[in-house]
C-alpha positions in Angstrom: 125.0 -50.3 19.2 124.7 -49.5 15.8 125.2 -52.5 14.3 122.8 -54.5 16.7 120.1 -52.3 15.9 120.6 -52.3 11.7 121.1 -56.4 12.2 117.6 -55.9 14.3 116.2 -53.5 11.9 117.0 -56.2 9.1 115.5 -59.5 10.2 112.3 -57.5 11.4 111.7 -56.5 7.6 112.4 -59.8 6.4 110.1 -61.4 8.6 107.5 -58.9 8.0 107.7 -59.5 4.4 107.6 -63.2 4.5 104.5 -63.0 6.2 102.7 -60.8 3.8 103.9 -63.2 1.0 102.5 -66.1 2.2 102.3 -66.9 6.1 105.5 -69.0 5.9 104.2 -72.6 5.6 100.7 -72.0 6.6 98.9 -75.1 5.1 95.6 -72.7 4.2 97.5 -69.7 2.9 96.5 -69.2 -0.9 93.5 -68.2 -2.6 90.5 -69.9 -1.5 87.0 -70.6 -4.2 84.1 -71.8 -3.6 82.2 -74.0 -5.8 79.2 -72.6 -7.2 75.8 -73.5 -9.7 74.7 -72.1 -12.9 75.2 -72.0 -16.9 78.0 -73.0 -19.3 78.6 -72.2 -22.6 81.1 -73.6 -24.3 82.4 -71.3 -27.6 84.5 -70.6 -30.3 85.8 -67.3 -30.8 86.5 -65.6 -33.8 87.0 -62.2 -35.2 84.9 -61.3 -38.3 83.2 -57.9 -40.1 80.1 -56.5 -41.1 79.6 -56.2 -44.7 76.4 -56.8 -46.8 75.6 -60.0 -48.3 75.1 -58.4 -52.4 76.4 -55.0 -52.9 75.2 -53.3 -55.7 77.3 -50.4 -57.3 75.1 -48.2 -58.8 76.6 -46.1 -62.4 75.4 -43.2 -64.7 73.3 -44.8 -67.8 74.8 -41.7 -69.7 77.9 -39.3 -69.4 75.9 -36.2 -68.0 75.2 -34.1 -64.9 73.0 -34.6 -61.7 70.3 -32.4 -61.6 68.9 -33.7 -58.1 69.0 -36.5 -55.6 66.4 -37.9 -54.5 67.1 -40.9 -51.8 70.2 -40.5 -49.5 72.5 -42.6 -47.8 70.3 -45.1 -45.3 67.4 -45.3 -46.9 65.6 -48.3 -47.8 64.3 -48.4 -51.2 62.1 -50.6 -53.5 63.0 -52.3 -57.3 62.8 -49.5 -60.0 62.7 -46.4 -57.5 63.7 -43.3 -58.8 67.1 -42.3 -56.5 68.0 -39.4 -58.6 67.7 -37.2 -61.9 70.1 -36.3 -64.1 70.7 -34.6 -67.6 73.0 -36.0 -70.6 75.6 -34.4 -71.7 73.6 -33.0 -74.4 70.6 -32.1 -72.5 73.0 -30.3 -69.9 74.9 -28.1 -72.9 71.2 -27.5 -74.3 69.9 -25.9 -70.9 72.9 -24.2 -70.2 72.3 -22.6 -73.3 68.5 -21.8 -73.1 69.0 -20.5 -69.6 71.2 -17.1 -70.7 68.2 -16.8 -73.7 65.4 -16.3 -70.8 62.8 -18.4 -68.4 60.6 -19.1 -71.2 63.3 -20.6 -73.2 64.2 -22.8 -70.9 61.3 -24.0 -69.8 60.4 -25.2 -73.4 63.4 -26.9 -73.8 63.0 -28.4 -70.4 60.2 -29.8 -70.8 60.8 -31.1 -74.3 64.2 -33.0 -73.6 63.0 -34.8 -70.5 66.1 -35.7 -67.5 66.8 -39.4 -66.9 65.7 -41.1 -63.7 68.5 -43.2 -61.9 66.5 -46.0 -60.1 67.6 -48.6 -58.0 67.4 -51.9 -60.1 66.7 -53.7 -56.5 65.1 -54.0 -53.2 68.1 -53.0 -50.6 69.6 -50.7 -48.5 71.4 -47.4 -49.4 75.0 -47.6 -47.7 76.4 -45.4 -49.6 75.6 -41.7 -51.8 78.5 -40.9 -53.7 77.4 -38.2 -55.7 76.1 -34.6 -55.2 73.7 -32.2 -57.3 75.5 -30.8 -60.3 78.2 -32.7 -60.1 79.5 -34.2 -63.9 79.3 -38.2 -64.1 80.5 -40.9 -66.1 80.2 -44.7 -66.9 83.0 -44.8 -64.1 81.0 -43.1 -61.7 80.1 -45.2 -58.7 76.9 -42.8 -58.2 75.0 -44.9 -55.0 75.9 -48.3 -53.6 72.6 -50.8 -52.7 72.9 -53.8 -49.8 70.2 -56.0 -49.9 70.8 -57.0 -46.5 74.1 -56.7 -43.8 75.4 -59.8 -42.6 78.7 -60.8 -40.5 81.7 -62.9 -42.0 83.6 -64.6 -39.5 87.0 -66.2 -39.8 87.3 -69.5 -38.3 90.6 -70.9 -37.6 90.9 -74.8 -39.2 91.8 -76.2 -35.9 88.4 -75.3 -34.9 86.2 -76.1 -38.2 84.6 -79.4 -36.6 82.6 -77.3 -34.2 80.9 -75.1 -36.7 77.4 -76.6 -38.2 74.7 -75.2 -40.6 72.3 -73.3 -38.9 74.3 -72.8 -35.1 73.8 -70.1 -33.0 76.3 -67.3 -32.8 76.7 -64.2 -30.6 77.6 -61.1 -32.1 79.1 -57.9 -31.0 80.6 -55.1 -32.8 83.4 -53.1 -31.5 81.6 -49.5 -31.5 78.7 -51.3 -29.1 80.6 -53.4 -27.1 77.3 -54.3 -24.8 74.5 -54.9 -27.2 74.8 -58.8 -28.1 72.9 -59.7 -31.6 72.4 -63.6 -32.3 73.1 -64.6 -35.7 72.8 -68.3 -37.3 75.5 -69.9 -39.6 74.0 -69.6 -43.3 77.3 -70.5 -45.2 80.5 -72.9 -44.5 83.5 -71.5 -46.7 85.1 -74.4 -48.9 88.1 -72.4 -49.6 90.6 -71.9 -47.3 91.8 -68.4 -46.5 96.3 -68.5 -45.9 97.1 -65.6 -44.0 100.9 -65.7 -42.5 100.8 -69.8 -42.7 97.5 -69.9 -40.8 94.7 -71.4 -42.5 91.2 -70.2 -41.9 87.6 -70.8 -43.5 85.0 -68.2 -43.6 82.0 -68.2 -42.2 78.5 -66.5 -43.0 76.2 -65.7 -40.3 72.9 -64.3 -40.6 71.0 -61.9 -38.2 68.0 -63.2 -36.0 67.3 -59.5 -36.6 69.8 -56.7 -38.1 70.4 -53.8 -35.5 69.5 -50.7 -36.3 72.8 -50.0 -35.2 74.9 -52.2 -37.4 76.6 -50.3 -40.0 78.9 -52.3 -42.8 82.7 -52.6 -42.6 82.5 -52.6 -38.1 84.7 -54.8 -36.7 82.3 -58.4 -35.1 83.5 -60.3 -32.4 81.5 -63.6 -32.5 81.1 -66.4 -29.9 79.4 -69.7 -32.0 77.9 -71.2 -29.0 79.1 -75.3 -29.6 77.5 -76.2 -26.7 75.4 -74.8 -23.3 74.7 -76.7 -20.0 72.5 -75.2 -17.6 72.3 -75.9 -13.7 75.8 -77.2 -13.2 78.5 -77.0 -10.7 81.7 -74.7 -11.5 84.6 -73.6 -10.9 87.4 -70.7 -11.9 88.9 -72.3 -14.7 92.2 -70.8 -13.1 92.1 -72.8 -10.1 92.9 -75.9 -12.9 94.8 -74.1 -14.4 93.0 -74.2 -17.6 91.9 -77.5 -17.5 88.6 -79.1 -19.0 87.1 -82.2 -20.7 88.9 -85.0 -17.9 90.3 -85.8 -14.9 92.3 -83.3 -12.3 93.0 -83.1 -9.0 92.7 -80.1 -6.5 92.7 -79.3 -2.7 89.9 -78.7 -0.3 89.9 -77.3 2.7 87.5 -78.9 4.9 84.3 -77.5 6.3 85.4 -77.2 10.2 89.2 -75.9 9.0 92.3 -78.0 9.1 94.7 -79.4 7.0 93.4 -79.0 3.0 93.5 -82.8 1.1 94.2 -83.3 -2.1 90.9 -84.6 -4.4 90.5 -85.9 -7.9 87.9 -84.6 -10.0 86.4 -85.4 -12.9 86.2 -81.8 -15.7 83.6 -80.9 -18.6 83.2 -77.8 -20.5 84.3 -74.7 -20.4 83.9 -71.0 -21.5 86.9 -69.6 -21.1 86.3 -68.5 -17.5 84.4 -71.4 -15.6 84.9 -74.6 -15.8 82.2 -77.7 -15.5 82.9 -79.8 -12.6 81.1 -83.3 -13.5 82.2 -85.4 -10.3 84.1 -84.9 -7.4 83.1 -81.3 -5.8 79.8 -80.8 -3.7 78.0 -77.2 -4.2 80.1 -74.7 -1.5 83.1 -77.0 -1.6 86.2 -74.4 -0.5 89.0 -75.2 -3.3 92.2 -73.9 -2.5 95.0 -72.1 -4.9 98.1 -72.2 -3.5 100.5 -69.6 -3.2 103.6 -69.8 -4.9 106.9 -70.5 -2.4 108.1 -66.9 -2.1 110.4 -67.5 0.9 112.3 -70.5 -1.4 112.8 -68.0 -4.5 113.9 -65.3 -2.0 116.5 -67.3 -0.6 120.0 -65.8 -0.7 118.3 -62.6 -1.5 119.6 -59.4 0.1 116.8 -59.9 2.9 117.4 -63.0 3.5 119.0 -64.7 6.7 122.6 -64.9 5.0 122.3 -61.2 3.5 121.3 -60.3 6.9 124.3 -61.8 8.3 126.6 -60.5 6.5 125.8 -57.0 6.8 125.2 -57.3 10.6 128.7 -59.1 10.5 129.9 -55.8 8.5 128.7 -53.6 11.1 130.2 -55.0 13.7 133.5 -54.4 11.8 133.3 -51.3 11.6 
């Protein structure tokens, strides 16, 4: 009794599991798509990084002291603005001095050995204040670093150089704000190549339509340059060709009423990444079907299987 029921028990679970893997060799089982209408863009991706476009390092004129700062980090100055004081080396010793003799003292000295402005010897941006009041400075000193403007440099792979042009439209995003998408245009074509573990690469500069407020130099880009767009056209998954684009494939329809699904060729165009253009071949609402793989072939001879079942009814009944 025993054994009847576990050889029961067995075959029940197997069939119960074929079933949920695929409805045996039910002609419609498989994932089922319909085709649909709208826009394609065809990209290349690249990785790239905010930096500015000119950096200018900003150093003491003299060995001295700061006496007081005047712009700080993020803001956006004019040629020849004053971005901080400071006293030479002398001038600092010479206050010092005057200072323990009394107020009056000092103030005559003060004003007769006059500080030196620091000013910023261009229009830009201030990325960076290095320095702080009082703090002792030399001609090694990187006091305040200027950007005339921030800019992305992408990496293009070689293999993809042919689809990059003067003046294309790219899509930017930067890693900290993953949802805000900034359009750039290529500005520069690298004629150097870049060799990093045997891959070649070229670099590519891309402007900002219009720098975010939230762009800050040195984030991580991801950039899509947009090689071509079609709007208004039919699609599919690009996984139900597997991957396919750019030519001819087949698939399999189901028809409208139901039935058996027939095998069609179709003629592919562009492709994002995630849909695929389907030129000829498919009608809007077309059902494509994705087969399921053959799960009760690759479970054959497997412990559930009609053999395995066998054998331990066969053992059961031994006992």
């Amino acid at each position: 009794m025993k054994s009847v029921l576990k050889t029961s028990l067995a075959a029940a679970l197997a069939a119960a599991l074929l079933a949920a893997c695929g409805h045996g060799n039910d002609a419609s089982a498989g994932r089922q798509v319909k085709v649909a209408r709208g826009k394609i863009s065809e990209v290349v991706q690249a990785a790239g990084e905010v930096n500015p476009m000119n950096k200018v390092s900003i150093i003491p004129p003299v060995t001295g002291r700061i006496d007081q700062i005047v712009e700080d980090e993020g803001a956006t100055v004019k040629r020849g603005q004053v971005l901080a004081w400071m006293s030479s080396s002398d001038r600092a010793a010479i206050l010092d001095n005057a200072r323990s003799e009394g107020p009056e003292v000092y103030k005559k000295w003060e004003n007769e050995y006059k500080s030196t402005p620091i000013v910023a010897p261009t229009d830009g941006l201030i990325i960076a204040r290095n320095v702080v009041t009082g703090q002792t400075v030399d001609a090694d000193t990187d006091m305040y670093d200027l950007s005339d403007r921030l800019v992305v440099f992408a990496s293009v792979d070689e293999t993809d150089l042919a689809k990059i042009h003067m003046g294309q439209l790219a899509l930017c995003t930067v890693e900290a704000y993953p949802d805000k998408v900034f359009p750039t245009h290529v500005t520069l074509i690298g004629h150097q190549a870049i060799r990093v573990n045997n891959v070649i690469s070229y670099q590519i500069n891309l402007d900002p339509v219009k720098v975010p407020g939230e762009l800050r130099a040195g984030m991580t880009a991801n950039v899509n340059f947009v090689v071509q767009e079609k709007k208004d056209v039919l699609w599919i998954p690009s996984y139900a060709v597997k991957g396919l684009s750019d030519g001819p494939a087949k698939v399999q329809v189901l028809p409208p009423g139901g039935g058996q699904p027939e095998s069609r060729s179709v003629v592919l165009g562009i492709t994002d990444g995630v849909k695929v253009e389907v030129v000829s071949g498919l009608a809007l609402g077309d059902t494509v079907l994705i087969p399921s793989l053959n799960l009760p072939k690759a479970m054959s001879g497997g412990p559930m299987s009609a053999g395995g079942g066998g054998h331990g009814g066969g053992g059961g009944g031994g006992h």
